[in-house]
TORKOL-4160 file (C-alpha; in steps of 0.2 Angstrom, whole numbers, padded with zeros to 4 digits, m for minus):
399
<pt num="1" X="0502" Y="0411" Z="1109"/>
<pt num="2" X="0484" Y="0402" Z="1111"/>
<pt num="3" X="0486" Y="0382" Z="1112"/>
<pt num="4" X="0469" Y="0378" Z="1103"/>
<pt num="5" X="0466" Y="0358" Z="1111"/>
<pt num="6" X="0456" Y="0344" Z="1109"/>
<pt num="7" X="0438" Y="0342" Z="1115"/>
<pt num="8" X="0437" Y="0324" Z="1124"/>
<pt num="9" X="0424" Y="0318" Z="1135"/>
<pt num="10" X="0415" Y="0335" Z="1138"/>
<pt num="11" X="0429" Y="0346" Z="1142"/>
<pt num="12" X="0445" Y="0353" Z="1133"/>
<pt num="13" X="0461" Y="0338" Z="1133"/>
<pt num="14" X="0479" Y="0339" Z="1128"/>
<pt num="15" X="0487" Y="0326" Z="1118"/>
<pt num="16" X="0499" Y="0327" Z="1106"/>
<pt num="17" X="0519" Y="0333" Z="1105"/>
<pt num="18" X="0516" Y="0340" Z="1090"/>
<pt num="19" X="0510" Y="0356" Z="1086"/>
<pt num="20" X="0503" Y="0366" Z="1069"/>
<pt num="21" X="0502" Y="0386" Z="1069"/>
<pt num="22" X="0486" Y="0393" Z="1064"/>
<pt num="23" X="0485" Y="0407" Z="1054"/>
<pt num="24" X="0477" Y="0425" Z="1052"/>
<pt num="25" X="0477" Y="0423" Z="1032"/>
<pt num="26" X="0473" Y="0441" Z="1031"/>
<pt num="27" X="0489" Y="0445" Z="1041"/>
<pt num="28" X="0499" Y="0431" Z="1036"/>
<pt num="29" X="0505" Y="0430" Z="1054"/>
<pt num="30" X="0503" Y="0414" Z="1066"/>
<pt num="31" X="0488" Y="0417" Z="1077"/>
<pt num="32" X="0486" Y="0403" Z="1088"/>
<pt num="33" X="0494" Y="0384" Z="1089"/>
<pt num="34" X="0481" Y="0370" Z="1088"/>
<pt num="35" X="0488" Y="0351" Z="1096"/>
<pt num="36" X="0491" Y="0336" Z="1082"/>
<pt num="37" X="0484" Y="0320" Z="1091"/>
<pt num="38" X="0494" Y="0305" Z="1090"/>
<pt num="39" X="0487" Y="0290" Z="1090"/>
<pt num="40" X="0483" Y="0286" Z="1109"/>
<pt num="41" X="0476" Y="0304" Z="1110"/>
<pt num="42" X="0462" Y="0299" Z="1094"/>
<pt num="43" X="0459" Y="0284" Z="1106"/>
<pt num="44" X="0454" Y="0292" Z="1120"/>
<pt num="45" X="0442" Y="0300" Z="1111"/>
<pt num="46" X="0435" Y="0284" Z="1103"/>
<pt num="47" X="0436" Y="0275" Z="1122"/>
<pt num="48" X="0425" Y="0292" Z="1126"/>
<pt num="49" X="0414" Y="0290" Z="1110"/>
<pt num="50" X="0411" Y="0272" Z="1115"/>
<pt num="51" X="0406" Y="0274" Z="1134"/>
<pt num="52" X="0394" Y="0286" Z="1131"/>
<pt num="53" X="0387" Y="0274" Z="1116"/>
<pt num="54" X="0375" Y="0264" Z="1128"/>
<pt num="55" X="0367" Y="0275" Z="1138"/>
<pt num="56" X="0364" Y="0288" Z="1123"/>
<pt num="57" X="0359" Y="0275" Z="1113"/>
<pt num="58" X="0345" Y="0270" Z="1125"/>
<pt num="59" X="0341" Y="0286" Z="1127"/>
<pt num="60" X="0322" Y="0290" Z="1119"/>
<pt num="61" X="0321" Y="0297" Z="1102"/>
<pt num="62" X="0310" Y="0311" Z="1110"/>
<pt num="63" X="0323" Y="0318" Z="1125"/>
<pt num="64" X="0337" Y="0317" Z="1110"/>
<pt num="65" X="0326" Y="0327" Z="1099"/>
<pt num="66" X="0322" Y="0339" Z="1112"/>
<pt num="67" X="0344" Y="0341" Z="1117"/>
<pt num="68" X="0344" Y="0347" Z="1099"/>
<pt num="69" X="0331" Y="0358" Z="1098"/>
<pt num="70" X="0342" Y="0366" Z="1113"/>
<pt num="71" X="0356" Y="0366" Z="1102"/>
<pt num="72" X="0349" Y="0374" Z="1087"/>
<pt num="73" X="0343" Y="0389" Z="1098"/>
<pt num="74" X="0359" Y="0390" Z="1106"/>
<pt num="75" X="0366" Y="0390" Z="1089"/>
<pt num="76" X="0356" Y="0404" Z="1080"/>
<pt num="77" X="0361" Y="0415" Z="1098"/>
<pt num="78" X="0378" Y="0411" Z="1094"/>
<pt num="79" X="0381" Y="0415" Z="1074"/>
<pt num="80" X="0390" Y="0431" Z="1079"/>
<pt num="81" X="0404" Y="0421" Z="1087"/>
<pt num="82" X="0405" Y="0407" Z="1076"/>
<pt num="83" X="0405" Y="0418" Z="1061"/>
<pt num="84" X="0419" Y="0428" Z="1068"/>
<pt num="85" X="0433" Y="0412" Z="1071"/>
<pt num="86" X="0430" Y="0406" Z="1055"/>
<pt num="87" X="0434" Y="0424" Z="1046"/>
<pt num="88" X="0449" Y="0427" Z="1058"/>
<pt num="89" X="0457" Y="0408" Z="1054"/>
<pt num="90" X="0450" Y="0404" Z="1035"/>
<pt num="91" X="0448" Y="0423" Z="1028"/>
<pt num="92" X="0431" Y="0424" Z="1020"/>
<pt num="93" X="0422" Y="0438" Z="1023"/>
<pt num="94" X="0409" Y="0438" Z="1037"/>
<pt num="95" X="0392" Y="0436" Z="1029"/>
<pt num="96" X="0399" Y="0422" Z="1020"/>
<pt num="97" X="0402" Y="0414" Z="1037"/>
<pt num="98" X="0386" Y="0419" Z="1044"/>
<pt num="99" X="0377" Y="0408" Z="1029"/>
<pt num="100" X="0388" Y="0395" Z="1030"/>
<pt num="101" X="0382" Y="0396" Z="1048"/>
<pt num="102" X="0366" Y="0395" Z="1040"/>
<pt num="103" X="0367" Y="0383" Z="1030"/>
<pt num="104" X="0373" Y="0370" Z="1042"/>
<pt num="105" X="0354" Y="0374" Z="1051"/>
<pt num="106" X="0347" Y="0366" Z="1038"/>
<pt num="107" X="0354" Y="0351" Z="1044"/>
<pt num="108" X="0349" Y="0352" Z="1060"/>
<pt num="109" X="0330" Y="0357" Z="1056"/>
<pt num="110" X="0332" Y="0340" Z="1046"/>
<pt num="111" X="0338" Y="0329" Z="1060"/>
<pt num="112" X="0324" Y="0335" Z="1071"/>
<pt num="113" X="0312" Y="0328" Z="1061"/>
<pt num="114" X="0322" Y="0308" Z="1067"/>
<pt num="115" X="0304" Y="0304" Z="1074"/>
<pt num="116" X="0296" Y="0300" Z="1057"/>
<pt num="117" X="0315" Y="0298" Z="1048"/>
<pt num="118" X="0319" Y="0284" Z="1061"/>
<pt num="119" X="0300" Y="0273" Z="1061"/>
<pt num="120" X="0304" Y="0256" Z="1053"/>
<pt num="121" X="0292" Y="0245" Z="1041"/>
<pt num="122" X="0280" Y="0231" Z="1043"/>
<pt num="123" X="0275" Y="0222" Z="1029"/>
<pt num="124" X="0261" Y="0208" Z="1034"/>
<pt num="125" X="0261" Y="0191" Z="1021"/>
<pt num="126" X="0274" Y="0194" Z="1010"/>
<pt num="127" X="0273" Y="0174" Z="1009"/>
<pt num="128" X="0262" Y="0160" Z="1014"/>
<pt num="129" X="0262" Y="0165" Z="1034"/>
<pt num="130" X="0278" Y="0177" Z="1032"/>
<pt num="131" X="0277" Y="0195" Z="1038"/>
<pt num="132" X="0292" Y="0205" Z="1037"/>
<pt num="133" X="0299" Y="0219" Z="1047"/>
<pt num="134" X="0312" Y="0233" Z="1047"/>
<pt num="135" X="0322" Y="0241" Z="1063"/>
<pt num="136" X="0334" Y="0256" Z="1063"/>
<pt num="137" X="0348" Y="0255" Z="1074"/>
<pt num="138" X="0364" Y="0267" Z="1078"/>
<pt num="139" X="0377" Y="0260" Z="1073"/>
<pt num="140" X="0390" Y="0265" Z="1088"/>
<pt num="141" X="0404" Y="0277" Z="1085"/>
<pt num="142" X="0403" Y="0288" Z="1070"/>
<pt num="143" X="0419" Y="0298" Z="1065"/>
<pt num="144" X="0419" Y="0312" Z="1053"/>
<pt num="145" X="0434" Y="0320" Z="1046"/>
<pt num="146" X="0429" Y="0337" Z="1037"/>
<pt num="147" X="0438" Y="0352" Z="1028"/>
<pt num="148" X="0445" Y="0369" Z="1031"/>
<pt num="149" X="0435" Y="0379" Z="1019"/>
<pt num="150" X="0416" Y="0374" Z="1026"/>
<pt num="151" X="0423" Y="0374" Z="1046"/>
<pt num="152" X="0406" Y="0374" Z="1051"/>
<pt num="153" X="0394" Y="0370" Z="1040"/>
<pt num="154" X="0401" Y="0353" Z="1035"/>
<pt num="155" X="0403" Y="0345" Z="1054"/>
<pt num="156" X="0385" Y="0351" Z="1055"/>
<pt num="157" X="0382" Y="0341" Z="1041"/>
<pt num="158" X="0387" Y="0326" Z="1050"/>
<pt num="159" X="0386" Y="0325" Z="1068"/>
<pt num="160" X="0367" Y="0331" Z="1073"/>
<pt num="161" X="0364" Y="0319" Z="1061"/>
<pt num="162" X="0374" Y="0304" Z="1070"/>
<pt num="163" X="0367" Y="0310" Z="1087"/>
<pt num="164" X="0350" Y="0309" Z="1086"/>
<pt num="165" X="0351" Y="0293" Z="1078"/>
<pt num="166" X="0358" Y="0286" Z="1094"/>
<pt num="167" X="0376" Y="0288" Z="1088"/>
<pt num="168" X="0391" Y="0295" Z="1096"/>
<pt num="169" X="0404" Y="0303" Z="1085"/>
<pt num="170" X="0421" Y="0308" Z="1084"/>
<pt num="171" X="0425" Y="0324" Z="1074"/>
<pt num="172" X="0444" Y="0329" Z="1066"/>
<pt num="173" X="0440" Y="0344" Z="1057"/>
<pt num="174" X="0453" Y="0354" Z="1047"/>
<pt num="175" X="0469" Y="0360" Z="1057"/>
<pt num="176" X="0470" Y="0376" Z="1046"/>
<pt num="177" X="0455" Y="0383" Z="1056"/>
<pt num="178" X="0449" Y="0373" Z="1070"/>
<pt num="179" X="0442" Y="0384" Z="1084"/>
<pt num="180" X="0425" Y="0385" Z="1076"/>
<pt num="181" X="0424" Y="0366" Z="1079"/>
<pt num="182" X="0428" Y="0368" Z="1099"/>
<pt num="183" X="0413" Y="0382" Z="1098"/>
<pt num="184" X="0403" Y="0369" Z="1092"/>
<pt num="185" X="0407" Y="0356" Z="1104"/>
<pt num="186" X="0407" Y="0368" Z="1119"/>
<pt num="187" X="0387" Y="0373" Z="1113"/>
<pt num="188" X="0384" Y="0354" Z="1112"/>
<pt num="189" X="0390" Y="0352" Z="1131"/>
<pt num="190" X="0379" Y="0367" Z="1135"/>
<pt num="191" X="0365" Y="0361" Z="1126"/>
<pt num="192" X="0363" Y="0346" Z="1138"/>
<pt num="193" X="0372" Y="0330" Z="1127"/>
<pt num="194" X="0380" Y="0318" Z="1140"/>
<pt num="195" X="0399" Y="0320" Z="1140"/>
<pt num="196" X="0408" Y="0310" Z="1128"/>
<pt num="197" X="0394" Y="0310" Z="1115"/>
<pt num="198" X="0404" Y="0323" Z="1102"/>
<pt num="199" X="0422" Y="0325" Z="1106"/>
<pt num="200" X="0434" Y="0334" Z="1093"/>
<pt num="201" X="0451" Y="0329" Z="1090"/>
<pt num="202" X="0462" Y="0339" Z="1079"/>
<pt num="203" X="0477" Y="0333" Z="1069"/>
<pt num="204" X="0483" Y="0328" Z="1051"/>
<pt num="205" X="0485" Y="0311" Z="1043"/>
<pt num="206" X="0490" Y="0302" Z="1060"/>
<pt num="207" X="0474" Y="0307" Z="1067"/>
<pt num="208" X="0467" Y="0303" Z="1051"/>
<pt num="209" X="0473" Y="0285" Z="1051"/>
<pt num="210" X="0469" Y="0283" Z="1067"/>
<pt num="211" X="0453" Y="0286" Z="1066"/>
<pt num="212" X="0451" Y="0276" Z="1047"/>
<pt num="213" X="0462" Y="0259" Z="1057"/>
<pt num="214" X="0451" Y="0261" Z="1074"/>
<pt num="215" X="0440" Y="0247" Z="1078"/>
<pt num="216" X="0428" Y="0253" Z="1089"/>
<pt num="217" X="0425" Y="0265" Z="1074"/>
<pt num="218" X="0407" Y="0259" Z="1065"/>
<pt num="219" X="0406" Y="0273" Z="1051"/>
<pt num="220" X="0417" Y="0286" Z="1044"/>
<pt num="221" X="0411" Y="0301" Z="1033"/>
<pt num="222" X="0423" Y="0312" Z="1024"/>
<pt num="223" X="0422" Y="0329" Z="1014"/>
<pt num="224" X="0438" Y="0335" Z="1005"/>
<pt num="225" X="0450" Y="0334" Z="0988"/>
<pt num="226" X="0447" Y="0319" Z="0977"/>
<pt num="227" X="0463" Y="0309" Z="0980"/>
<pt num="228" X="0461" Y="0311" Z="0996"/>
<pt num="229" X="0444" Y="0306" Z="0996"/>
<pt num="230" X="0451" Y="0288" Z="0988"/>
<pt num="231" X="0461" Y="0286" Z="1000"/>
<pt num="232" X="0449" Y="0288" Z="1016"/>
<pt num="233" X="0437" Y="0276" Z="1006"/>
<pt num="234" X="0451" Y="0263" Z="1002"/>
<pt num="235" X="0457" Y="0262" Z="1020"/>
<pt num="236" X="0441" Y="0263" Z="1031"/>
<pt num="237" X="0433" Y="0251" Z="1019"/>
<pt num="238" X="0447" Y="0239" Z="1019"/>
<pt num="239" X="0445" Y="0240" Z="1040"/>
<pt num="240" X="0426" Y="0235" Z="1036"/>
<pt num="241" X="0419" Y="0252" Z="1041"/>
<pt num="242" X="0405" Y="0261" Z="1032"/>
<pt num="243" X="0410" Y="0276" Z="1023"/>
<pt num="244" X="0405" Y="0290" Z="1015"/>
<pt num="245" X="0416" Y="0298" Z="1005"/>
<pt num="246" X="0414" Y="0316" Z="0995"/>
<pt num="247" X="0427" Y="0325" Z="0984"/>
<pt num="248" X="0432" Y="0337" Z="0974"/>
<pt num="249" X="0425" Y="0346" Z="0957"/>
<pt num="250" X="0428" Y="0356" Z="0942"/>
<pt num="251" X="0412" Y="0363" Z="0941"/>
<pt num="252" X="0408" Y="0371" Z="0924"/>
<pt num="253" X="0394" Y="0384" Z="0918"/>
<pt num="254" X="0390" Y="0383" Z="0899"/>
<pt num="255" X="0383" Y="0403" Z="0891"/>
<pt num="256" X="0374" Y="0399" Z="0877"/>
<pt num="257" X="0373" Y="0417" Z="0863"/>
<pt num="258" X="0357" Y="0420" Z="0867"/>
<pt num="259" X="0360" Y="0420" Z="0887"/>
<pt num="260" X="0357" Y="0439" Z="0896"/>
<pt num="261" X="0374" Y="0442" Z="0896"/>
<pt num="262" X="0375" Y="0455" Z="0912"/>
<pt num="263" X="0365" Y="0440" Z="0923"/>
<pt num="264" X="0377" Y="0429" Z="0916"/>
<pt num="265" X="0394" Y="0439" Z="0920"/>
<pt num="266" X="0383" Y="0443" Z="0936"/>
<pt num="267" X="0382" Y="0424" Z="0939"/>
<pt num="268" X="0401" Y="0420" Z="0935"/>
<pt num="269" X="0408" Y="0432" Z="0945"/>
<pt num="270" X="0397" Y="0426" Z="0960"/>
<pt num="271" X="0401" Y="0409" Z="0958"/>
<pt num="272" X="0419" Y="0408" Z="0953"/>
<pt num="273" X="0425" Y="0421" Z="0966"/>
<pt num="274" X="0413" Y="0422" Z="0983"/>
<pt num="275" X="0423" Y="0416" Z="0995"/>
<pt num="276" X="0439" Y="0417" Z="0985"/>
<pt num="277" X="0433" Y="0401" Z="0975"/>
<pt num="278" X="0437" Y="0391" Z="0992"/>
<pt num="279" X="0421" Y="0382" Z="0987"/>
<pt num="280" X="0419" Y="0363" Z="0983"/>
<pt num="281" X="0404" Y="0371" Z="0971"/>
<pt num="282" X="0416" Y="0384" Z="0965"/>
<pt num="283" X="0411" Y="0391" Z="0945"/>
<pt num="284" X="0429" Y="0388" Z="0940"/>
<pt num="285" X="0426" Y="0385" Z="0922"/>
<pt num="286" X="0414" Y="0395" Z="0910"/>
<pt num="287" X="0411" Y="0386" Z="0893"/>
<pt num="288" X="0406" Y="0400" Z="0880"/>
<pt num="289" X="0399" Y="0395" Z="0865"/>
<pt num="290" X="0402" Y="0405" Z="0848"/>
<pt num="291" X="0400" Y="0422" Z="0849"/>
<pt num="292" X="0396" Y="0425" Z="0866"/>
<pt num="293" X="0413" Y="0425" Z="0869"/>
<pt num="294" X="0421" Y="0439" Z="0869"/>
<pt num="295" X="0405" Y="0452" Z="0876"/>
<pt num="296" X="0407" Y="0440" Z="0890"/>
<pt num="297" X="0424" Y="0437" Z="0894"/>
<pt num="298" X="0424" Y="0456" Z="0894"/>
<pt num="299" X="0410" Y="0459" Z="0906"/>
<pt num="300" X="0417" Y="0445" Z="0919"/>
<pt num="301" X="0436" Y="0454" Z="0918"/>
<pt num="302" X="0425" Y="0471" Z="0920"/>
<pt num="303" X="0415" Y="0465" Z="0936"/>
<pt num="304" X="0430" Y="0454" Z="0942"/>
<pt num="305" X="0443" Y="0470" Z="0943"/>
<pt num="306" X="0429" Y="0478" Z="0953"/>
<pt num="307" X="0429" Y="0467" Z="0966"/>
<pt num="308" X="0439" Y="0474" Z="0981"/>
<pt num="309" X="0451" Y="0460" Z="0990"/>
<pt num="310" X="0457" Y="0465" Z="1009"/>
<pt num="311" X="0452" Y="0458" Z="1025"/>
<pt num="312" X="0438" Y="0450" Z="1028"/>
<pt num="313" X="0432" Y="0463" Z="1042"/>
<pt num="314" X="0439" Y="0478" Z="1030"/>
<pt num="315" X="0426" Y="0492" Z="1026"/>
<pt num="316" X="0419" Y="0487" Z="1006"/>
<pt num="317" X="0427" Y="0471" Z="1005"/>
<pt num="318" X="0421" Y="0459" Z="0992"/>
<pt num="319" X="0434" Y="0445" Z="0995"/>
<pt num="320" X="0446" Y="0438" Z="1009"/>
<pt num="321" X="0463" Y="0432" Z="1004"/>
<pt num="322" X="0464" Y="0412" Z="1003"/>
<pt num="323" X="0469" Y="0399" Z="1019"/>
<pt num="324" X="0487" Y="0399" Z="1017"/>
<pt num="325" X="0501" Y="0405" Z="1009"/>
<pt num="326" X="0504" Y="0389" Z="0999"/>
<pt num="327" X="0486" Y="0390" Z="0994"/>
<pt num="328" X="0493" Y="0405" Z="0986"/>
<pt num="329" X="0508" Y="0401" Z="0978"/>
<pt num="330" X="0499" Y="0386" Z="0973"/>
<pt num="331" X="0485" Y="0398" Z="0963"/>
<pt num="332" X="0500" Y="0408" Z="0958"/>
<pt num="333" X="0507" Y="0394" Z="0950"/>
<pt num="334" X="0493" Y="0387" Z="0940"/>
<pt num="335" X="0492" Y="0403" Z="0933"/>
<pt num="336" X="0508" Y="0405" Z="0928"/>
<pt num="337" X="0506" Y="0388" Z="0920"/>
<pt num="338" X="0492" Y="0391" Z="0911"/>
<pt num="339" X="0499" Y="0407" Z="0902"/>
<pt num="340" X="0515" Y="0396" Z="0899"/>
<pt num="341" X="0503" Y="0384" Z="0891"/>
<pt num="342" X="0496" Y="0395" Z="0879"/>
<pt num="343" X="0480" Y="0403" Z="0888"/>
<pt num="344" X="0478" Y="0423" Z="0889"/>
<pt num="345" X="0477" Y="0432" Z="0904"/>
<pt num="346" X="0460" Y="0443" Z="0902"/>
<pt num="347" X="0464" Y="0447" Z="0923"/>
<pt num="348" X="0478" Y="0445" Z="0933"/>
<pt num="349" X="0476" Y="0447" Z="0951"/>
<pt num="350" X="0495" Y="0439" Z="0956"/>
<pt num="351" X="0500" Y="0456" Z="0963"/>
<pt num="352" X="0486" Y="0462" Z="0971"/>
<pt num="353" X="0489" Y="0475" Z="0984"/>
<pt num="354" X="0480" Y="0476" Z="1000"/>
<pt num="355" X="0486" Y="0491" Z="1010"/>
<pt num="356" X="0489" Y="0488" Z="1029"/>
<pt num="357" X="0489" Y="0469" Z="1024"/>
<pt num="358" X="0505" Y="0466" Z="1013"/>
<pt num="359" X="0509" Y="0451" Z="1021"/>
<pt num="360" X="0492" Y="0441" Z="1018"/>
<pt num="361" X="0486" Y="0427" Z="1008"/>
<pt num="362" X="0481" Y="0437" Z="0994"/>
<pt num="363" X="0476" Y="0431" Z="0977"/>
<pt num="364" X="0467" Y="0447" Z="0967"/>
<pt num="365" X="0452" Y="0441" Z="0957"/>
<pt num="366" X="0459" Y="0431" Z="0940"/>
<pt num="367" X="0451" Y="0425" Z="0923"/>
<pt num="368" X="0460" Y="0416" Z="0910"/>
<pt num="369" X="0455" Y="0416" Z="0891"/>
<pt num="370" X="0458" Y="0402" Z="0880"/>
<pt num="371" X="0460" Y="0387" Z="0891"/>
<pt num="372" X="0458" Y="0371" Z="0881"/>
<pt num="373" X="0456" Y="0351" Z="0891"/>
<pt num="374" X="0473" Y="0347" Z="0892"/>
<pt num="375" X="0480" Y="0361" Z="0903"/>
<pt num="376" X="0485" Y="0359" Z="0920"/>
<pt num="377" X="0472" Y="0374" Z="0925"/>
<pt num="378" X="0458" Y="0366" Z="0918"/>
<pt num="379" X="0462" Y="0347" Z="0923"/>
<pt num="380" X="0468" Y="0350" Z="0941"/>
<pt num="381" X="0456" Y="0358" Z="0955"/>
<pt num="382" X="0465" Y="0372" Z="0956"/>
<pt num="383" X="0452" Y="0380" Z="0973"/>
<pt num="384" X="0456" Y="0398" Z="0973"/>
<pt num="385" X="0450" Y="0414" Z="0963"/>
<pt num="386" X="0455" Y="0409" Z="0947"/>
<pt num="387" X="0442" Y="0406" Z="0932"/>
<pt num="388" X="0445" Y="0398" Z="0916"/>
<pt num="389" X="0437" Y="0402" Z="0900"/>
<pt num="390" X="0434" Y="0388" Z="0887"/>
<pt num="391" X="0429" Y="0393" Z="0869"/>
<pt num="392" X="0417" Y="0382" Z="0859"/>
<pt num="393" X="0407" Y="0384" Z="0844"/>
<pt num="394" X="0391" Y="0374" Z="0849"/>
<pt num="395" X="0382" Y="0367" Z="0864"/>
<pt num="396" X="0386" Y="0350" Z="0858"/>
<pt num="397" X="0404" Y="0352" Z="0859"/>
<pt num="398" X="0401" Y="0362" Z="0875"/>
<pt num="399" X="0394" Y="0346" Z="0882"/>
């Protein structure tokens, strides 16, 4: 079986006796093995991260522009690839990967503008004989822990961002799906950054910790569930490190009775199920107010049964199965729960079939009528293809 290993100093490392399998979620079989880093092993990357600090840091703004204007062209050459080891190891389909892909372009078009991002201030007499100035300056190593359902997009959020300031970083992506992130250093190498500028550490909450306790770490950025979220700010914060730190949501859409009711279900569907709700901006509650209840709840379980769930490299697939199989027990579970607690199953996609793929991660499309606040469905993040509908009879109570 494929050892997936660490990226330290501008080439693959080991590190770790403790393994994780990756999985095919389609197949529900173990793929690869990706290494846990201990402790030591996250501090070889940081020593890495640090040496390379002072001689990236000095140099010019303009030659570290121009190593990542070689990397965004290596990048959109390279879409194809990256796209097809995030399907294979998180399960959402391939144009899903392609614009997460996409997305995390965006980024990098935005860190090539550093040259007018990074200019300080000069304010001449803001007192009798006083002029005052402003400097920016990296920091020194940068660490960003990120998770499995954006493999790509989110890392690429962070660390094009940290290198061109002058930074070197540290990334500990998701150990559910971590090749995309050795992809992503190997184009960085090829692109022309000195060794030791990004290196990639996978692992779980000892890498984590390690990274959060290190010293020589300056700033830690985060993206993941809420409590976890808590604690990454917590514990780097109490170590004296800047951090950033985004979680979860329950994001809710309110349909009003006078709302077009197909772009609405349209817009639901889209929203509550691309990507098999694996999402941090997941639809998983719709608000209908009064008597656009029912006409909708209808048209969402109508476009919802009609979505096709298989693998996401199947012929007319419309959504992959979900990371792991306790991400789908876990789904399975709060829907159970809610039907317990008194909410009525318009959809039920618990036994989903997907020929040729019985043993995958699959949860089949879902939508639960009559939640109310209070539920477990509607309180917790449940992050899978599940919607909750929540009657109201005005726009007030809606808000």
């Amino acid at each position: 079986m494929t050892t997936i290993e660490h990226w330290i100093d501008g080439r693959a490392a080991d590190g770790g006796e403790r393994r994780a399998d990756v999985y095919d979620p389609a197949r529900g079989e173990a793929a690869a093995q990706v290494l846990l880093a201990d402790g030591a092993t996250v501090d070889r990357a940081v020593q890495a991260a640090r040496a390379a600090f002072p001689a990236w840091r000095d140099t010019p703004l303009p030659r570290r522009v121009e190593r990542l204007h070689a990397l965004r062209a290596l990048l959109r050459e390279h879409v194809d690839e990256l796209a097809a080891a995030i399907s294979a190891e998180h399960g959402k389909l391939r144009d899903d990967a392609a614009g997460e892909i996409a997305r995390g372009l965006e980024i990098v078009d935005l860190a090539l503008t550093a040259p007018m991002m990074l200019k300080g201030e000069h304010s001449e007499q803001v007192a009798r004989g006083v002029d005052a100035h402003s400097l920016r300056r990296p920091l020194g190593v940068c660490a960003g822990i990120t998770p499995f359902n954006f493999p790509a997009m989110v890392p690429l959020w962070m660390f094009p961002i940290a290198l061109v300031c002058g930074n070197t970083f540290v990334l500990k992506p998701s150990e559910r799906d971590p090749s995309a992130s050795l992809l992503l250093a190997d184009l960085v190498a090829r692109a022309g950054f000195p060794d030791g500028v990004l290196n990639v550490v996978h692992g779980d909450k000892e890498a984590v910790d390690a990274l959060l306790d290190h010293p020589d770490v300056e700033a830690v950025s985060f993206v993941g569930s809420t409590p976890i979220a808590r604690y990454v700010y917590g514990r780097a914060a109490a170590a004296g490190k800047r951090v950033q730190a985004l979680g979860g949501a329950k994001n809710h859409m309110v349909v009003l009775p006078d709302a077009d009711l197909a772009g609405a279900a349209d817009a639901v569907v889209s929203a509550a199920f691309g990507s098999a709700g694996q999402r941090c901006m997941a639809i998983s509650v719709a608000v209908a107010v009064g008597e656009v209840a029912d006409p909708l709840v209808d048209a969402i379980a109508q476009r919802a049964a009609a979505l096709r769930t298989g693998p996401a490299t199947g012929p007319g697939v419309d959504m992959g199965p979900v990371v792991t199989a306790a991400a789908r027990d876990r789904v399975r579970d709060y829907i159970e729960r809610g039907v317990a607690a008194g909410a009525r199953l318009a959809l039920d996609g618990r036994d989903v079939e997907v020929d040729g793929a019985e043993a995958g991660f699959f949860v089949g499309p879902t939508v639960l009528d009559e939640v109310r606040p209070g539920m477990p469905v509607y309180d917790d993040e449940v992050f899978g293809p599940l919607l909750s509908v929540v009657r109201v009879d005005s726009l007030d109570e809606a808000i």
